[in-house]
C-alpha positions, 0 to 999 in steps of 0.5 A: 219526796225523800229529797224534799223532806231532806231538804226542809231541815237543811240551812238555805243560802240567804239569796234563795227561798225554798218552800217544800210544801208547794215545791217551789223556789225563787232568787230573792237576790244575787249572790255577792262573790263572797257568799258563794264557796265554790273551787274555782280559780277565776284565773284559769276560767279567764285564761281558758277562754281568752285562746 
C-alpha cells in the first residue's frame, strides 16, 4: 500500500489511467514515439536481431 499512496500524487503519462483506489489501470491509447523517453538506440536493437 506504501507504493499506491506514492503513486496517487505522482504525474501519470497521458496513455495510461491509474486509479489507487481500486488499484487498477488500463491503456487509454498507445504511446506515440515521441512521448516515451527511453535510452534506447533503435539502431543497435535493429542490428542485434538481424544476425
Amino acid at each position: 500500500m506504501q507504493n499506491v499512496e506514492r503513486f496517487k500524487n505522482r504525474k501519470s503519462f497521458p496513455w495510461l489511467e491509474f486509479n489507487a483506489d481500486t488499484m487498477t489501470g488500463r491503456f487509454l491509447r498507445l504511446p506515440e514515439r515521441e512521448m516515451l523517453s527511453l535510452p534506447v538506440n533503435e539502431q543497435l536493437v535493429i542490428e542485434f536481431y538481424s544476425r
